[in-house]
C-alpha distance (Angstrom), angle and dihedral (degrees) to the residues before:
residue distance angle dihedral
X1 . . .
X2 3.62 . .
X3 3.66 113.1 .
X4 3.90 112.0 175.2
X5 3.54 133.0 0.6
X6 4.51 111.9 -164.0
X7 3.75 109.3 -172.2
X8 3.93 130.0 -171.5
X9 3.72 131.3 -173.7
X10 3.09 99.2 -6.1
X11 4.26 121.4 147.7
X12 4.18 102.4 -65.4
X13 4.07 94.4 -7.3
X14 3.40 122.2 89.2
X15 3.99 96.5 177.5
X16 3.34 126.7 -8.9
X17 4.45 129.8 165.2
X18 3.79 114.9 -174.0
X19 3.92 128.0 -165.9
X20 3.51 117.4 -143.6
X21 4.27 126.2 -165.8
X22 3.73 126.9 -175.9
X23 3.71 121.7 -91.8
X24 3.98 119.0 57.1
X25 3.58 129.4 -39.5
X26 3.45 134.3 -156.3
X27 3.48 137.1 -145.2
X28 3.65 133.5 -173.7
X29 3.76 146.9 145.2
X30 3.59 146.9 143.8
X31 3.85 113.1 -51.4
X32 3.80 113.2 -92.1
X33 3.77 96.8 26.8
X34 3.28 99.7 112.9
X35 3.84 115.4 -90.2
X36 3.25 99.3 138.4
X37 4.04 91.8 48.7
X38 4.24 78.4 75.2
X39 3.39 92.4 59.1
X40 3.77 96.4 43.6
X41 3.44 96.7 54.7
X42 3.88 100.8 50.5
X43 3.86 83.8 49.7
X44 3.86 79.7 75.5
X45 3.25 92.2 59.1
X46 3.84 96.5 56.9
X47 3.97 88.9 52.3
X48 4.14 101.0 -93.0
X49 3.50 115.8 153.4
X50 4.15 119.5 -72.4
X51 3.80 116.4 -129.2
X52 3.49 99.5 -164.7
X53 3.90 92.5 -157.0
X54 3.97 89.7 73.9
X55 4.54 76.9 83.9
X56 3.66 89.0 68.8
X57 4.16 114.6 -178.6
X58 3.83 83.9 -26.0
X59 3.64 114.7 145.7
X60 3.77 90.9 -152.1
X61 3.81 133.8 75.7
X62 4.09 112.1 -111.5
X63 3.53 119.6 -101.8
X64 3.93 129.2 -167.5
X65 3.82 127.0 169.1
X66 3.82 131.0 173.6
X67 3.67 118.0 -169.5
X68 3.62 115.9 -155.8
X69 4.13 134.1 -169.0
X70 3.93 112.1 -132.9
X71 3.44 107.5 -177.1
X72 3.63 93.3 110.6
X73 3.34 102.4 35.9
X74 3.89 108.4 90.7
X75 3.92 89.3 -178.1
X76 3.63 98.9 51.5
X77 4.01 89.9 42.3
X78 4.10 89.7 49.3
X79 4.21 87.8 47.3
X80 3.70 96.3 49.9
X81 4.03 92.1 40.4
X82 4.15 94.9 48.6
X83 4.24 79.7 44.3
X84 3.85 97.2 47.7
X85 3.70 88.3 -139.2
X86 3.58 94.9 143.9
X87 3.86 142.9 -115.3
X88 3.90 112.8 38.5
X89 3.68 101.3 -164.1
X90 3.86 93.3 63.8
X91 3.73 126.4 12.6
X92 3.94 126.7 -173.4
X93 3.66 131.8 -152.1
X94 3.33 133.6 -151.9
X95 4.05 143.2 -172.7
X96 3.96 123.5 178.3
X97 4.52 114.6 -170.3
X98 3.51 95.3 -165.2
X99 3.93 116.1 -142.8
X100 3.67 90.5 -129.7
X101 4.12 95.8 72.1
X102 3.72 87.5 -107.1
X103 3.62 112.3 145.0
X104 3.64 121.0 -99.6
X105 3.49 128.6 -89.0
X106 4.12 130.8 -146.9
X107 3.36 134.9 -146.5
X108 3.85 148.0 -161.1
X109 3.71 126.8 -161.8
X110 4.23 76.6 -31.7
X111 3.75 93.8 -43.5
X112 3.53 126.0 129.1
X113 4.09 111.3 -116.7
X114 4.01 132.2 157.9
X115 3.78 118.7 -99.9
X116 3.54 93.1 -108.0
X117 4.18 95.2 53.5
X118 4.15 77.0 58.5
X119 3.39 90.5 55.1
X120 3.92 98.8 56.4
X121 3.40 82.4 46.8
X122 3.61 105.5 47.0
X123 4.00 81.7 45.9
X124 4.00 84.3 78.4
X125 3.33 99.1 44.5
X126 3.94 114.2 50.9
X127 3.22 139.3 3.0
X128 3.65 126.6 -153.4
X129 3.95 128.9 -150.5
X130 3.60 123.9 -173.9
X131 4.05 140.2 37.3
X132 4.00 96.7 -7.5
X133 4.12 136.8 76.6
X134 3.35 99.9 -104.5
X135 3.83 99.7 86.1
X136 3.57 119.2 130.5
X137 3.65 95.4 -176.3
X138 3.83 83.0 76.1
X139 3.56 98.9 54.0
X140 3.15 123.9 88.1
X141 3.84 99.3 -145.0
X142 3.24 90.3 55.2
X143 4.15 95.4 46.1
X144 3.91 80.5 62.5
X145 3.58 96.8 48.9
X146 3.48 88.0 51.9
X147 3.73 102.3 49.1
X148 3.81 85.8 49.7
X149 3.97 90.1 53.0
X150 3.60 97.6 42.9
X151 4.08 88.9 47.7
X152 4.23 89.6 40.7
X153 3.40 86.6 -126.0
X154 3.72 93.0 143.4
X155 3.50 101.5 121.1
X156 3.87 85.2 46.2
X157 3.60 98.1 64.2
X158 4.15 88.9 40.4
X159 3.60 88.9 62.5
X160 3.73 89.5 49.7
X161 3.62 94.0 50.1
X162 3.65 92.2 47.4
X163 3.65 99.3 43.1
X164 3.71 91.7 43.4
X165 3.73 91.2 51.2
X166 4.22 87.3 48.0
X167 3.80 87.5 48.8
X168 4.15 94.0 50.2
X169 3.80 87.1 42.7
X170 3.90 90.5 57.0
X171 3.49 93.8 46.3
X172 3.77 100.4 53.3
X173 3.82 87.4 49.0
X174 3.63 92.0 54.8
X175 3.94 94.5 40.3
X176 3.91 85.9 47.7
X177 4.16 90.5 48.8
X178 3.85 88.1 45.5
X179 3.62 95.5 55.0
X180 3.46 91.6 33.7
X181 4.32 83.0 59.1
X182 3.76 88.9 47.2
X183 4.12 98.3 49.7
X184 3.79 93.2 40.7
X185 4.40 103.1 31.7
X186 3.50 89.4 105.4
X187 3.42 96.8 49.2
X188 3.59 93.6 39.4
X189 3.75 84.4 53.3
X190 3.71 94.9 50.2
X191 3.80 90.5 49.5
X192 3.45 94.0 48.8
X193 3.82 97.8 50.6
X194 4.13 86.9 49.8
X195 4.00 89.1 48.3
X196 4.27 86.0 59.8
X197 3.37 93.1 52.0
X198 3.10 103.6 43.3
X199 3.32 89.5 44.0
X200 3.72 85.5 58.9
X201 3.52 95.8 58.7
X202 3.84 91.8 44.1
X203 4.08 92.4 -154.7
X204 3.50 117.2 -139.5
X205 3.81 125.6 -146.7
X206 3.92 108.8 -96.3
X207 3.26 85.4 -5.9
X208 4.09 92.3 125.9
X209 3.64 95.0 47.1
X210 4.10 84.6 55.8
X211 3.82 86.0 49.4
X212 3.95 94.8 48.5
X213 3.56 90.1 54.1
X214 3.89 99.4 55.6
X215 3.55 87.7 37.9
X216 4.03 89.9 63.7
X217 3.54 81.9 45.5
X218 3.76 97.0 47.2
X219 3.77 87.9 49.1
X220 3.96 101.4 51.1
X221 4.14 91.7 32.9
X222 3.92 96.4 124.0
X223 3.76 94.5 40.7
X224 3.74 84.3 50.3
X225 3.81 93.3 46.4
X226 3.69 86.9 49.5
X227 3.63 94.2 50.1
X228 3.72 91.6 46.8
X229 3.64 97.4 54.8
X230 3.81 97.4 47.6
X231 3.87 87.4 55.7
X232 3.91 94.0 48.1
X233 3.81 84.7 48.8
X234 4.16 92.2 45.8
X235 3.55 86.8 50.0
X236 3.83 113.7 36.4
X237 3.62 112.1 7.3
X238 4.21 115.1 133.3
X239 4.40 95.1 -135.1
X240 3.63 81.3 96.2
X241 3.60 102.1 -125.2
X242 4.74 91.1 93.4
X243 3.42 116.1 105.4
X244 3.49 93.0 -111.9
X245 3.80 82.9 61.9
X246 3.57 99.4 45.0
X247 4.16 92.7 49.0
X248 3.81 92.7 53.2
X249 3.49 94.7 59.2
X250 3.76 97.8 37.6
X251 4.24 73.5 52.1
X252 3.60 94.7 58.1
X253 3.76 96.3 33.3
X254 4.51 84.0 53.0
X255 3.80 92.2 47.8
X256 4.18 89.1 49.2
X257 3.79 84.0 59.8
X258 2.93 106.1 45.9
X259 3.62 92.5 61.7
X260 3.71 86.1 65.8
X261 3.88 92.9 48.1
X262 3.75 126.3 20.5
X263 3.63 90.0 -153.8
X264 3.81 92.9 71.6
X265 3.75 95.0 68.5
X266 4.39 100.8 93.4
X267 3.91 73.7 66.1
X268 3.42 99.5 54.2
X269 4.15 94.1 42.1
X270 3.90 83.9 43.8
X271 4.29 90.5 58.1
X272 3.65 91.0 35.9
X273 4.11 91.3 54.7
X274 3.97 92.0 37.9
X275 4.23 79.4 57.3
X276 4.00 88.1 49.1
X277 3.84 91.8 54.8
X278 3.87 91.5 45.3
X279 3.71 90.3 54.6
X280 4.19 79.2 52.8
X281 3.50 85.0 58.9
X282 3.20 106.1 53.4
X283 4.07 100.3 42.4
X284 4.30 78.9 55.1
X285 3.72 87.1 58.7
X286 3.79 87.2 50.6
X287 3.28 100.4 48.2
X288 4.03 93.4 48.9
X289 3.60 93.8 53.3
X290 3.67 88.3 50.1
X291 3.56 93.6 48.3
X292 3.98 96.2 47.8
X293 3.88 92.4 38.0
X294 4.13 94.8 128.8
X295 3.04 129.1 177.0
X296 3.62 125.5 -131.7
X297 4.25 95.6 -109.2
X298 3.76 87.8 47.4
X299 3.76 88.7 48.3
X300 3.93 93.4 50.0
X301 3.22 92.1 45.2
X302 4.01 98.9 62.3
X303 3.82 92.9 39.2
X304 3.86 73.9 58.2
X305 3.83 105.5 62.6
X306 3.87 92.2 21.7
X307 4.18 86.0 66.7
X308 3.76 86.9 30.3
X309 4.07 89.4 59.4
X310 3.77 85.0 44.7
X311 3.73 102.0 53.7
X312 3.97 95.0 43.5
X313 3.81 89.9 53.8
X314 3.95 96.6 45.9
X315 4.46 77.6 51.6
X316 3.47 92.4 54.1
X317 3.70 105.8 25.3
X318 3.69 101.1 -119.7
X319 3.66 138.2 118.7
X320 3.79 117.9 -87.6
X321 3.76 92.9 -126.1
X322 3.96 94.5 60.4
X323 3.39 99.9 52.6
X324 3.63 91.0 106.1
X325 4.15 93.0 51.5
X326 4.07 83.2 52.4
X327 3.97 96.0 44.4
X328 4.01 86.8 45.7
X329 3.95 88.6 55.7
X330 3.80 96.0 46.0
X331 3.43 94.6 38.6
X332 4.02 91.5 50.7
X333 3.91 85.9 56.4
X334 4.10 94.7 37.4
X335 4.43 88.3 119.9
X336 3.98 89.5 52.1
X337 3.97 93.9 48.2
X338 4.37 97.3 28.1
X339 4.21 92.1 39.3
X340 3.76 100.9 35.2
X341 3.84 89.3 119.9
X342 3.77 88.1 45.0
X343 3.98 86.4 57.2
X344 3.68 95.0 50.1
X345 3.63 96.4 46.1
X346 4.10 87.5 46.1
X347 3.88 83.7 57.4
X348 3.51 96.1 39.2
X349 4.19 89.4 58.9
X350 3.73 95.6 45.3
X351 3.91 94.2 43.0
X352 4.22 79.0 54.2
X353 3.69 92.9 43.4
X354 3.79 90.1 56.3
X355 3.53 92.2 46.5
X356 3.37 92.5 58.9
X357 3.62 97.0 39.8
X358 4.38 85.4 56.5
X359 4.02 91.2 50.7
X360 4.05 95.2 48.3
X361 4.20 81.8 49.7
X362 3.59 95.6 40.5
X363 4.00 99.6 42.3
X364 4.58 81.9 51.6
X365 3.70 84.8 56.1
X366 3.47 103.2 43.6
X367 3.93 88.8 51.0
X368 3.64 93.5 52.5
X369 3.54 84.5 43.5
X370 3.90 90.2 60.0
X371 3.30 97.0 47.6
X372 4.06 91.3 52.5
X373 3.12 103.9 49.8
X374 3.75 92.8 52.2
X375 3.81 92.2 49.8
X376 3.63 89.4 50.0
X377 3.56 110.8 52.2
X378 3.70 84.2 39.7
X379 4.06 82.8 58.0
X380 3.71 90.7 51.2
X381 3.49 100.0 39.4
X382 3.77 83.7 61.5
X383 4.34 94.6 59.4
X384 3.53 102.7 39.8
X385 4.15 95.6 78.9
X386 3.92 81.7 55.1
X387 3.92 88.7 53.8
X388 3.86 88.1 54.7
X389 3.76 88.1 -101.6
X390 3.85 99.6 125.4
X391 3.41 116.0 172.8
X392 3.83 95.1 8.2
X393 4.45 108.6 116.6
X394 3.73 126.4 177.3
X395 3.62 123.2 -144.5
X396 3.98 132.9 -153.2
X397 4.20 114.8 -147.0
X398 3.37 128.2 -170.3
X399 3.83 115.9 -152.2
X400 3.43 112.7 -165.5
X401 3.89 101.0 -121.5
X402 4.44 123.8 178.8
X403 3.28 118.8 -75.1
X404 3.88 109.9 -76.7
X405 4.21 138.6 146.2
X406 3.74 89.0 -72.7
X407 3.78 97.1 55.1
X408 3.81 133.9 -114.4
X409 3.72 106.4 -44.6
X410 4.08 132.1 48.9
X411 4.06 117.6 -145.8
X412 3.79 134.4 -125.5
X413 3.04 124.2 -166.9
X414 4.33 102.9 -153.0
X415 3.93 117.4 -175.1
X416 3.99 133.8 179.8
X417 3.44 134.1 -165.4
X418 3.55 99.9 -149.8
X419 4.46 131.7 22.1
X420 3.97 90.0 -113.2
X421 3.77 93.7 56.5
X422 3.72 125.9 97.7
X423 4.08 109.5 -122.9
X424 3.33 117.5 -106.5
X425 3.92 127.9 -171.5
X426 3.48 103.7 -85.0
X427 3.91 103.9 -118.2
X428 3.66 87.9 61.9
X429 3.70 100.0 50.2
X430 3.92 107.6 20.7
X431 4.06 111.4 102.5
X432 4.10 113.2 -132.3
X433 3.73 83.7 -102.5
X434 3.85 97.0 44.4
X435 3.74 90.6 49.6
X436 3.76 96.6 46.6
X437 4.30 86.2 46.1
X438 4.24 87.6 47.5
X439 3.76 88.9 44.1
X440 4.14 93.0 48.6
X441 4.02 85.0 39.7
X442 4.01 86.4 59.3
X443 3.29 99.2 46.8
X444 3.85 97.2 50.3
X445 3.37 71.8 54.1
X446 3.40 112.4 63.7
X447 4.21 99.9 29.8
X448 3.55 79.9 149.0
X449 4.16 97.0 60.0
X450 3.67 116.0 95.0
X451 3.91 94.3 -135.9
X452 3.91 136.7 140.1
X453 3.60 104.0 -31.3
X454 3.86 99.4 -148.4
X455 3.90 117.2 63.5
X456 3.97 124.9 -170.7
X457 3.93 125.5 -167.0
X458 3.56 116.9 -163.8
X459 4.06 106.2 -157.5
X460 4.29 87.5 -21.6
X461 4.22 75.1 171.1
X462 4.33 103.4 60.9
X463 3.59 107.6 132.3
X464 3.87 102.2 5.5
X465 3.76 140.0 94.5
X466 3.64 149.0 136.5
X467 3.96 111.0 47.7
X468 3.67 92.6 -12.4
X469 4.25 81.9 56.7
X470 3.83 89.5 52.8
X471 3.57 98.9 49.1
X472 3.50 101.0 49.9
X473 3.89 92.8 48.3
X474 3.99 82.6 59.2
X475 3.68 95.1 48.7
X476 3.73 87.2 50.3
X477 3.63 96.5 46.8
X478 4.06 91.5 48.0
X479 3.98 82.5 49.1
X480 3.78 81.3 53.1
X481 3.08 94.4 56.2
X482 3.92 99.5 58.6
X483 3.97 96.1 32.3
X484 3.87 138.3 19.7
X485 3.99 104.0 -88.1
X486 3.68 119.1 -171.7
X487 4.37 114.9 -169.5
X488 3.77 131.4 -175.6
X489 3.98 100.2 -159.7
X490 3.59 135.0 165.8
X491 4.00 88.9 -165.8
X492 4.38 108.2 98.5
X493 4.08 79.7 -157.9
X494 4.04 90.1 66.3
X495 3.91 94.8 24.7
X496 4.08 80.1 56.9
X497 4.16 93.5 57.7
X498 3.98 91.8 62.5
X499 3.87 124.2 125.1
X500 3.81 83.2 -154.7
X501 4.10 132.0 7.6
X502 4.09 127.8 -142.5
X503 3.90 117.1 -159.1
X504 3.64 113.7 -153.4
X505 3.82 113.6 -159.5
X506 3.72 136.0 165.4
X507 3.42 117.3 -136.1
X508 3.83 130.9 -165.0
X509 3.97 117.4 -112.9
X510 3.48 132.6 -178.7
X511 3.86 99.5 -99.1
X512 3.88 98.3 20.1
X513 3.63 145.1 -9.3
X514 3.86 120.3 -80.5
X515 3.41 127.3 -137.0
X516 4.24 110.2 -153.1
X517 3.79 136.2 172.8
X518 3.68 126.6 -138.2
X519 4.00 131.4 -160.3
X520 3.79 107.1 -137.8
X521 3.75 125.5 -158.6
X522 3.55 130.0 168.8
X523 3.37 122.4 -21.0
X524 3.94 93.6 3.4
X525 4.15 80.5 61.3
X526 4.52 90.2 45.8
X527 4.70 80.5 49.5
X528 4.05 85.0 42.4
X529 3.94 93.7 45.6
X530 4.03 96.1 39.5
X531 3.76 94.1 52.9
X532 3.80 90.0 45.6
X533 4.17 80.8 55.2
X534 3.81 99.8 38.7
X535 3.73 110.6 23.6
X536 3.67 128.8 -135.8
X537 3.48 95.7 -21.0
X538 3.89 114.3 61.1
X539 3.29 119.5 -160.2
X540 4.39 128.4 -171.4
X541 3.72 84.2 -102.5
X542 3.66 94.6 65.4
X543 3.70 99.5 44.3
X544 3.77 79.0 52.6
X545 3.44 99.1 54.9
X546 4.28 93.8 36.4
X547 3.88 80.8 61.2
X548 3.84 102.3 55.1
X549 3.57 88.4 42.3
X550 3.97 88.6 50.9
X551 3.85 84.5 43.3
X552 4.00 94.1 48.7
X553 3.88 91.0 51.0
X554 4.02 88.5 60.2
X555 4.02 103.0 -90.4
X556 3.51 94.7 110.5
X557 3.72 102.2 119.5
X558 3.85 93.4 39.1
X559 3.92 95.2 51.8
X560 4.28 92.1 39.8
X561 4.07 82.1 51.6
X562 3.70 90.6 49.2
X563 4.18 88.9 48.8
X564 3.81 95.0 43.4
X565 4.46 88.9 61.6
């Protein structure tokens, strides 16, 4: 609810702090003192537009703050938690017009916002009826929100919001993946095609350089044959004239010698371990020829896969040796390029699924919707002959609209004046006193509705009086009773049903007038309430009849108290 409202500099008030309570409040005075100036400057507050002319020849900057209690206000807690704007038990805001021209600047719990971001907030927190912008039983947002509140179809229309949300999230993932398929098919195709083959060959790490190595073998095998068999025969071969040969007799021929001198035997050991290292030789020649002893399948084989390795890299235009790095890669992303019509298909179901899930959810609402809106006007319909609006019905259409957040349907709210006139939507037809009566009518009718918990009517009493006076004074004081109510009348016999009574008067200053705000209780309320009934001149009468009416509207005991001092 709103708590206090502190305003500086603004058109006839120079400084001004105001208390509020719960229940109704009044507020009256003499016409042109500025009542409506209140109103005006806590629309700044809830983010309507700043005329910075209201400053006048001030030498000061403009200042309004309204300070508002959250605690029971689930929407307004929600909105400043998802914001991080601080405390959500109280929250303050704030709008300075400079002097200067330069634009004006918004503020919550003392932190710079935009104007709009006070808007959504301010949303929440009041809601205004009468001659200003800030009307939300003309918007058609808010007509929804309010058919869903008054039917407690709030969980309703968050499973439509979510759902609806899950069903667009589906579908821009699957319109992303389809486009996605179309851009890259042809790569995808290429990449699969190279993933078979190489999956074919099944490339082996190193593998090539092992192939390209028995290839150059392969190649040069009779030359190396050749070669091998002229060393054996150099080395080892019996026709005398091999080394091996050649060293055995130079061995016998040493050891002969050295019988005749001692000093020749390094010689001999020297032959004897050259012999040693040929026999070295010649088991290394045996054990190569083992080793590269192929047979022709094994030999076919490798020439295989080495000009298999070949031909898929001159394909793909990569070297033979990282054939293996590329078929790791494709391989590692074989479900994306094998299953890609799997994928689309998976998101093709779930973006159906969530469809589905959003028209069962949206169908509930719209039937509860229905059923609401019926009940409702026919609630309305009901008041307005006691509001001296005889004659005069409002009606609530649903359009069918395209799927969105809010459901299937889109609410008007249509209103006559009169049974031979066509309905019109009711911010286009509705008086400023017929819309403030409709919007009191609907929220008598909906006690039940969690909805903005502070209410404001601007001159709720244009064009009535008498009985019609009286009765909607009570309807706003048992409105007052369930939710903080703030009126601007004219009427004593609503200005008579307040839990507590402003007085706006203007007073005359040296420089300029002054506009100023006094809290009435008692007997100041009876003086307030008797001029409102007699004019300027107040006579006994008056007082006498300000006091029954005080007494009728359940003061009784409070004003006898006050007479007995």
């Amino acid at each position: 609810m709103l708590v206090s409202l502190d305003i500086q500099n603004y058109a006839l008030i120079s400084t001004l702090s105001l208390d509020f309570e719960t229940g109704l409040s009044v507020v009256t005075g003499e016409t042109g003192a500025g009542k409506s100036i209140l109103i005006e400057a806590l629309g700044l507050t809830l983010g309507e537009r700043a005329d910075p002319s209201v400053i006048g020849t001030r030498r000061a900057d403009c200042t309004v703050a309204a300070c508002h209690q959250v605690t029971d206000n689930p929407r307004a807690q929600a909105w400043l938690e998802a914001q991080a704007l601080g405390d959500t038990e109280t929250c303050t805001l704030r709008r300075v017009l400079y002097r200067d021209g330069r634009p004006s600047r918004a503020f919550i719990n003392d932190r710079p916002v935009a104007v709009q971001t006070l808007r959504e907030l301010g949303n929440t927190l009041i809601d205004l009826h009468g001659q200003h912008e800030h009307q939300s039983l003309t918007r058609r947002a808010s007509q929804l929100d309010l058919l869903d509140a008054v039917g407690d179809l709030g969980d309703d229309s968050r499973a439509v919001k979510a759902r609806f949300s899950a069903w667009q999230t589906a579908q821009s993932d699957l319109a992303r993946s389809e486009e996605q398929a179309m851009e890259n098919e042809e790569t995808r195709r290429m990449n699969l095609e190279r993933l078979v083959s190489l999956r074919s060959l099944d490339p082996k790490p190193g593998e090539f350089e092992s192939l390209a190595l028995a290839q150059r073998r392969i190649d040069h095998l009779t030359k190396i044959r050749q070669g091998l068999t002229a060393i054996r025969e150099a080395l080892v071969s019996a026709d005398g004239t091999s080394c091996e040969s050649l060293l055995r007799g130079a061995g016998r021929e040493a050891r002969t010698l050295t019988a005749l001198d001692p000093a020749l035997e390094p010689l001999a050991s020297s032959i004897d371990e050259a012999l040693i290292r040929l026999e070295g030789c010649s088991d290394a020649l045996d054990r190569y020829e083992a080793d590269q002893e192929l047979d022709p399948d094994t030999i076919a084989e490798m020439i295989q896969r080495f000009d298999a390795y070949q031909t898929l890299a001159y394909k793909y235009r990569l070297r033979p040796e990282s054939l293996h790095e590329a078929y790791t890669a494709l391989a590692g992303s074989a479900e994306s390029l094998e299953g890609g019509e799997e994928s689309l298909a998976r998101l093709r179901r779930e973006a159906a699924e969530c469809e589905s899930r959003f028209y069962d959810a949206a169908r509930k609402l719209s039937s509860g919707r229905t059923v609401t809106a019926g009940r409702l006007a026919e609630a309305v319909n009901a008041l307005l002959p006691d509001f001296g609006m005889a004659g005069a019905a409002l009606g609530i259409q649903l359009q069918p609209e395209a799927a969105s957040a809010h459901g299937l349907e889109s609410v008007t709210f249509e209103f006559t004046s009169h049974p031979d006139q066509e309905p019109w939507p009711l911010g286009k037809v509705a008086s400023g006193g017929e819309l403030s009566r409709i919007a009191l009518a609907i929220q008598l009718s909906s006690a039940g509705a969690q909805w903005i918990p502070t209410l404001i009517f601007d001159e709720i009493d244009v064009g009535i009086g008498g009985r019609v006076a009286e009765l909607v004074g009570q309807k706003l004081r048992a409105l007052g009773n369930r939710r903080q109510v703030l009126c601007i009348t004219h009427l004593p016999q609503v200005a008579c049903q307040g839990h507590h009574h402003f007085k706006v008067l203007k007073t005359a200053l040296a420089s300029m007038p002054e506009t100023q705000v006094e809290t009435l209780k008692d007997l100041a309320q009876e003086a307030e309430l008797a001029r409102m009934l007699a004019g300027s001149v107040v006579t006994q009468t008056a007082r006498r009849h300000a006091r029954e009416m005080l007494e009728q509207a359940g003061n009784r005991e409070r004003i006898e108290r006050k007479h007995s001092e």
